[in-house]
N, C-alpha and C positions, 0 to 999 in steps of 0.2 A: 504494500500500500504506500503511495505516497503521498509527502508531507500535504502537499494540497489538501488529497483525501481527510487521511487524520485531521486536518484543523476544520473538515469540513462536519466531525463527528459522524457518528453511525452511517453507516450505506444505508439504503433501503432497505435492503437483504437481508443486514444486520439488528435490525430494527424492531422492536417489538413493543408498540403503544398500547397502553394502557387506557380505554375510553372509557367513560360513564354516561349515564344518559343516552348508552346506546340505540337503543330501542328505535329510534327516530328522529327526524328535525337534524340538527347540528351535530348531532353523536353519531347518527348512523352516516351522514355526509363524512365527515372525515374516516369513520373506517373504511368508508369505498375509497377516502384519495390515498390515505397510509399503502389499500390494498395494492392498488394502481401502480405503484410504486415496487409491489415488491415483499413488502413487510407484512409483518403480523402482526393480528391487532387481538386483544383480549373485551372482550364486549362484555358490560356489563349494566344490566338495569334489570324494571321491577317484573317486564312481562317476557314469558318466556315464547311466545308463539312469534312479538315481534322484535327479542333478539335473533330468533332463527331467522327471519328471513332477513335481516342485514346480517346474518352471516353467509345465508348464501349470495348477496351481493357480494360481499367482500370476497368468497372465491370466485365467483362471476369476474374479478376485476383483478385477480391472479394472486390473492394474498391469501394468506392463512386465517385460520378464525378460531376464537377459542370460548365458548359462552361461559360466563359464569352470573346467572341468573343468583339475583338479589337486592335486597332493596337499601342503597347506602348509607339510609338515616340508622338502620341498626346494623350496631359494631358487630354483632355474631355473624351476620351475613356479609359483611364484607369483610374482615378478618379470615373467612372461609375463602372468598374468593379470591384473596392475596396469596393463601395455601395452596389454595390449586392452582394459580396463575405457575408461581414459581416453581411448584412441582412438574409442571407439566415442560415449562419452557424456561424456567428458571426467571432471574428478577425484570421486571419492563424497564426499557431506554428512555422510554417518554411516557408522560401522562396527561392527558386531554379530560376534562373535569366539565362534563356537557349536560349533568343532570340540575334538571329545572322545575320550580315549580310556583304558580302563583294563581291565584285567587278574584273572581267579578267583584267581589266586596273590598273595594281597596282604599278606601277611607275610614278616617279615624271612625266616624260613627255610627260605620256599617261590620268594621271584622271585629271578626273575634279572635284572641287573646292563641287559640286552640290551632286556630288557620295559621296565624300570626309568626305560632310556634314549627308549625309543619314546615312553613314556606322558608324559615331561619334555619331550620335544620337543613332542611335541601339543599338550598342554594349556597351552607357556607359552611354551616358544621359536618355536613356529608364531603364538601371540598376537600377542609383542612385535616378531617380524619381518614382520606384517603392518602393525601399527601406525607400525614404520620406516618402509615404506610410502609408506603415506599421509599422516603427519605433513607432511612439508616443503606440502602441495596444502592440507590441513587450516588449517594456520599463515596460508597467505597468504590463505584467505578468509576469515578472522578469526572462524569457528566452525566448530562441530561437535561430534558425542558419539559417544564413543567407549565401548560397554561390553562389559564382557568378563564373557562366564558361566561364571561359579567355580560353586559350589556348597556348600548349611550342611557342608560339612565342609572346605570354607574359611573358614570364618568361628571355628568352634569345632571341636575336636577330637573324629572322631569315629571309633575302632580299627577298626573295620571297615571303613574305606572304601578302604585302602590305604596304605602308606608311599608310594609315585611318585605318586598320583591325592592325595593330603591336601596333600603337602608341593607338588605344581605348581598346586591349587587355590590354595591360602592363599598363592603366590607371585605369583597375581593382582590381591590386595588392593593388594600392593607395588609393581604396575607403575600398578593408576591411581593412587593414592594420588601417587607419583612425578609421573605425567601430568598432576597437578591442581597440582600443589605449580611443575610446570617451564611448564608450558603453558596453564595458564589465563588469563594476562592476553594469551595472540594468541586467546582466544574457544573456546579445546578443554575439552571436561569431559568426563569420567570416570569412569564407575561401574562395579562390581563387583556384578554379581547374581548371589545365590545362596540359588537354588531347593533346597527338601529332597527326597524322592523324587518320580521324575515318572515316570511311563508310559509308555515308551516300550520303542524293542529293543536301548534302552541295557544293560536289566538284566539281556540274554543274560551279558553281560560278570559279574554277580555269583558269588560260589562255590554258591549256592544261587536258583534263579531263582524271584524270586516266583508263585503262585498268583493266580489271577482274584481272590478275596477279598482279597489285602495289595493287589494292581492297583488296584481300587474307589476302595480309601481315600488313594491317592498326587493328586497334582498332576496336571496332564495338558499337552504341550507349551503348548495354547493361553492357560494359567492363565500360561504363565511369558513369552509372549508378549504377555501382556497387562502385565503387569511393564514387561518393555522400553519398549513401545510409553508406556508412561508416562514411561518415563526420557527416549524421545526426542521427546518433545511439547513435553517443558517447556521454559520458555521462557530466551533466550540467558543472563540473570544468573542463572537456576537453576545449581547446579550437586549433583547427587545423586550422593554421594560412595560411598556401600554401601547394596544392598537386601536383606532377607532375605525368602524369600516361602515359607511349609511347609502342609503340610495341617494341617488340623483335627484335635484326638485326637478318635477317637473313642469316642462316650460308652457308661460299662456300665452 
């Protein structure tokens, strides 16, 4: 291998990501582009009928698959799935953190405390205790990229999107920002992407479901999968600390 290579981290080949939020939307889009590539990806989320079938894209698109059905807010089930991860292919090169969750009632005087807690777990105590993880396996092979997808209402402030879903978004920046600042000299980086609307059956979850026309003009997983798949290309002394990625206005 040459030094190029090396400074470019893992080949494709070499490659074994680690996604959550499988299942669909922006989790299932990157194990097709990981597959694409070459690499193997470890799929992981709460339904087992639609991690199979982004696995069988992912060997549709020449990569490997590995299910490990379960749900990330409990540590039993994914502490299981870190067991078998490594068992089976030993420890992931990257991790991609795509499990999501949020809520119609997203004002103070409509959620509850219960949703509140779900959607906090999801979107940030399921991140960071994935990331626990892997960390110590990450550390001793002195790289890896770690991203977690937030979204522009992590980044900037945006009332609509939720009090639980804003405030565990934007609580994402703080975990890499942390992971870059604590772990970057064992070779871990850290990024924080956040896509603006994207197309998926995320947007059941809104108090008002968009129309095919608002659909059109959003981002599409594959747009935000292409995002990533940038983040984890680059090479070991890169280190991309926050991406922001929105559609186009469009013109009147």
């Amino acid at each position: 291998m040459s030094a190029e290579q090396t400074a470019a981290g893992p080949q494709a080949t070499d490659r074994t990501v680690w996604v959550t939020g499988a299942g669909s939307g922006v989790g299932r889009a990157v194990a097709v582009s990981v597959a694409a590539g070459g690499g193997r990806v470890a799929l992981t989320g709460r339904r087992p009928a639609a991690l199979a079938e982004t696995a069988e894209l992912v060997r549709a698109a020449g990569g490997e698959a590995l299910e490990l059905v379960g749900d990330a807010t409990r540590s039993e089930e994914l502490q299981q799935a870190y067991a078998t991860l490594t068992s089976t292919w030993g420890p992931p090169t990257d991790l991609v953190l795509a499990a999501g969750l949020n809520h119609p009632k997203r004002y103070w005087r409509d959620q509850s405390i219960t949703e509140f807690r779900a959607i906090v777990e999801t979107n940030l105590t399921a991140a960071a205790a994935t990331v626990d993880l892997a960390l110590p396996d990450l550390r001793a092979a002195g790289d890896g990229v770690v991203v977690f997808v937030s979204s522009v209402s992590g980044w900037q402030f945006f009332p609509d999107a939720g009090v639980a879903y804003s405030a565990s978004k934007s609580a994402l920046a703080s975990l890499a920002a942390h992971l870059n600042f604590q772990e970057n000299s064992h070779g871990v980086r850290a990024c924080a992407v956040c896509p603006g609307d994207i197309d998926t059956e995320f947007l059941a979850m809104r108090p008002v479901v968009p129309g095919e026309g608002d659909r059109a003009l959003m981002l599409s997983p594959a747009d935000v999968a292409r995002t990533v798949q940038f983040v984890l290309d680059s090479p070991s002394h890169v280190c991309i600390n926050e991406l922001v990625v929105t559609p186009t206005k469009k013109q009147g």
